[in-house]
C-alpha positions as CSV (number, residue, x, y, z in Angstrom):
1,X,-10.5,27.5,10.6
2,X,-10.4,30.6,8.2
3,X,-8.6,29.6,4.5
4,X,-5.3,31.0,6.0
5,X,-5.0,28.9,9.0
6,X,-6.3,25.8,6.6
7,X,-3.0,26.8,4.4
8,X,-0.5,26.8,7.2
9,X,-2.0,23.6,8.6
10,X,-2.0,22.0,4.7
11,X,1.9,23.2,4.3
12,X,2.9,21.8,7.9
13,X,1.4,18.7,7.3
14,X,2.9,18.0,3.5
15,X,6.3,19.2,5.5
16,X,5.7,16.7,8.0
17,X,4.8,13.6,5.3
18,X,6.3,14.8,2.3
19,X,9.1,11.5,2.8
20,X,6.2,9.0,2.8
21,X,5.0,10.5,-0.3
22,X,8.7,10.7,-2.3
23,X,8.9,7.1,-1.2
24,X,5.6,6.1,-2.6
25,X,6.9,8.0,-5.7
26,X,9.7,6.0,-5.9
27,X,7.9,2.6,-5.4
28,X,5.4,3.4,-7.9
29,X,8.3,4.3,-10.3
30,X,10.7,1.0,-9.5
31,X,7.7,-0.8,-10.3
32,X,6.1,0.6,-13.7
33,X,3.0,-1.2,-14.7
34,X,0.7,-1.0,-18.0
35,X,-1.9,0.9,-18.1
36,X,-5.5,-0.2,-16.3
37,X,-2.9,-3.0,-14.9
38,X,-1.9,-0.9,-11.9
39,X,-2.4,-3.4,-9.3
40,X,0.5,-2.5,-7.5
41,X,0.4,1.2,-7.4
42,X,-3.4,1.4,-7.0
43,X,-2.3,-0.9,-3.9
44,X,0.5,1.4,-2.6
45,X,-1.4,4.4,-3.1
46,X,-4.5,2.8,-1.2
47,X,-2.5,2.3,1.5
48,X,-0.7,5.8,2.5
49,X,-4.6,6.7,2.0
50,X,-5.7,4.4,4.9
51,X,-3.0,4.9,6.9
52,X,-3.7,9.1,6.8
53,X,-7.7,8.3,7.4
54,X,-9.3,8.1,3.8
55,X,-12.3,5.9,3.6
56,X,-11.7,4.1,0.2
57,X,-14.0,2.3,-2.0
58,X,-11.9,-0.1,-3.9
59,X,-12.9,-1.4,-7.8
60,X,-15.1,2.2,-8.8
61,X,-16.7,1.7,-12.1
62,X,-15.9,-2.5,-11.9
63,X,-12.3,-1.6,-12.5
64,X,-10.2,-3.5,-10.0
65,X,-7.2,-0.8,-10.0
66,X,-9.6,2.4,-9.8
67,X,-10.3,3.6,-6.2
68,X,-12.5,6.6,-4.4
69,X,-11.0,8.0,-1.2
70,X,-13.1,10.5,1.3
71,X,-11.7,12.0,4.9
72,X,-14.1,14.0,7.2
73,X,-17.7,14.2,6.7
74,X,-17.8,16.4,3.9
75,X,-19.0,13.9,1.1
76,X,-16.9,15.0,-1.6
77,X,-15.0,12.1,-3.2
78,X,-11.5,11.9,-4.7
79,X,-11.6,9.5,-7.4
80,X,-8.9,7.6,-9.5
């Protein structure tokens, strides 16, 4: 897949979620949360990963709200 074809497929696919993700938007915002406290956003957010095929590590760095999330064999790691 040439970086065209990867665009198209990226913009079709946000098109196709993009509710999910103003939801969890909304969720994380009816339910603010003090900082390094964000157990229930960390939660949400871990969630909507799972469900779209992230591997997640959960507690990074012996936080309990901090989380890593992969998809695909690539290695590269999204951390938060």
């Amino acid at each position: 897949m040439d970086n065209f074809q990867l665009k198209q497929f990226m913009e079709k696919w946000i098109d196709n979620n993009k509710q999910e993700f103003f939801d969890l938007a909304d969720d994380i915002w009816a339910n603010p949360e003090l900082g390094l406290e964000e157990y229930h956003s960390s939660a949400a957010i871990i969630k909507v990963l799972e469900k779209h095929g992230f591997t997640v590590q959960k507690g990074v760095g012996g936080m309990p709200t901090a989380f890593a999330a992969k998809r695909g064999c690539s290695g590269a790691w999204l951390r938060a």
